[in-house]
C-alpha positions, 0 to 999 in steps of 0.5 A: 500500500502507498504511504501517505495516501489515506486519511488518519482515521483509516483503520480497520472495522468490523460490518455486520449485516442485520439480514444474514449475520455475515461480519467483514473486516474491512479497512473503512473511515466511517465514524461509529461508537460501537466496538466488538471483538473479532475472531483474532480476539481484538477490539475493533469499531464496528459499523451494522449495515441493513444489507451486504453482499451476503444478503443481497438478492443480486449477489445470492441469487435468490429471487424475493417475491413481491406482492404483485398482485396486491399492488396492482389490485390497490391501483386498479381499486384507486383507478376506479373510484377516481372515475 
């Protein structure tokens, strides 16, 4: 890595996903005033995120169905009293 390029509140932290549990260490600037231990039994600032690539239906593949029908109905209901 070069010298001298990242700022001086690059450091690692930990990001845990809320979806799926998944935890990364990763080297990041963001701000948090929470900490956790890591499997090398270290502290380290953690970060929760709502959604990573381990919970990510692009990155998993798993394909999250939507209420559809449900959607198009409550329109078609709204179209109609509108008329």
């Amino acid at each position: 890595m070069k010298k001298d390029i990242h700022p001086d509140t690059y450091r690692p932290v930990v990001f845990e996903d809320l979806a799926s549990g998944a935890r990364f260490l990763i080297g990041s600037t963001v701000h948090t005033n929470e900490t956790t231990s890591w499997e090398d039994g270290k502290e380290y600032p953690k970060l929760t995120v709502e959604i990573s690539s381990k919970s990510h239906p692009f990155y998993t593949g798993e394909d999250r169905t939507l209420d559809k029908a449900g959607r198009v109905e409550r329109f078609r209901q709204r179209a109609a009293r509108k008329k």
